[in-house]
N, C-alpha and C positions, 0 to 999 in steps of 0.2 A: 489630954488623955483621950484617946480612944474606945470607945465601949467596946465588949464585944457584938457580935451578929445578934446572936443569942438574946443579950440583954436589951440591945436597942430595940429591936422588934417586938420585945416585952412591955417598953418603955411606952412605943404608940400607942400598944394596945391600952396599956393603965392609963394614959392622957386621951385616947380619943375621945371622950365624952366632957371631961371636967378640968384635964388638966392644959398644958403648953402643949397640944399638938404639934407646932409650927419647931419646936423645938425639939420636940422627940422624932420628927421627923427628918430634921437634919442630922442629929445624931447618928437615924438610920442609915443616909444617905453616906454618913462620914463612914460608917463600920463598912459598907458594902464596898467602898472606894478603896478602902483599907486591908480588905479580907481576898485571900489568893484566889483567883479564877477557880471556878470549878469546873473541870471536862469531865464531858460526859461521853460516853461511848454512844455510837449512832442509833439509834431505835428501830427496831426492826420497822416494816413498815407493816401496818394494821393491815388486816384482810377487809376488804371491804362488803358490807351484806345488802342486797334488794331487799328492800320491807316493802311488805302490804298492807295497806290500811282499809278499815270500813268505818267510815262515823255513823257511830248510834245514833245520831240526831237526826242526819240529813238523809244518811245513806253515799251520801260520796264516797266514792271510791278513789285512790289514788296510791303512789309509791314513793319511795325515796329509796338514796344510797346514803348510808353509816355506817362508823365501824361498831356498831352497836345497836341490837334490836329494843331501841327507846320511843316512849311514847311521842307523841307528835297532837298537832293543832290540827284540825279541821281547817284547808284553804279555803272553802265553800263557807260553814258558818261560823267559825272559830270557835269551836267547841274545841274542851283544852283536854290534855292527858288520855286523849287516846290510845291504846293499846294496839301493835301490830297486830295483823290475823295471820300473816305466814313472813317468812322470811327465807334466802337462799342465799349461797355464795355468790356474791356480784360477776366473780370470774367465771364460773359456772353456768351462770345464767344468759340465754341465748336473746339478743338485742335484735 
């Protein structure tokens, strides 16, 4: 008998700590072997954005490309969660 997705996935999650991990884990592996492909339709492609950072710490300055304006590490002193100071559309922005 075959679990369903559903259930299996439920199954690891209750044994990860206390119970047959090695067991609920095949389970899962038997549902997903068992359960019809899922297609998905293509994903548009993310826009991409130039970030600019400042670290409060050091004062480094530096940038990146993401599809999203998220904190970042300091490469200079690895001061963590940084906040962008500006950000632009990467296609936008003249290199």
């Amino acid at each position: 008998m075959t679990l369903s997705l559903k259930q299996a996935a439920r199954n690891v999650i209750d044994n990860w700590e206390g119970g047959d991990l090695a067991a609920a884990v095949r389970d899962l592996d038997a549902a997903l072997l068992a359960s019809e492909p899922v297609s998905r339709e293509p994903e548009a492609e993310e826009p991409m954005l130039r970030i600019f950072y400042t670290c409060p710490d050091c004062g480094e300055e530096w940038e990146d490309t993401h599809t999203s304006a998220c904190d970042a590490e300091c490469p200079k002193c690895d001061a963590r969660n940084i906040s962008p100071v500006d950000w632009e559309d990467a296609d936008d922005a003249e290199v």
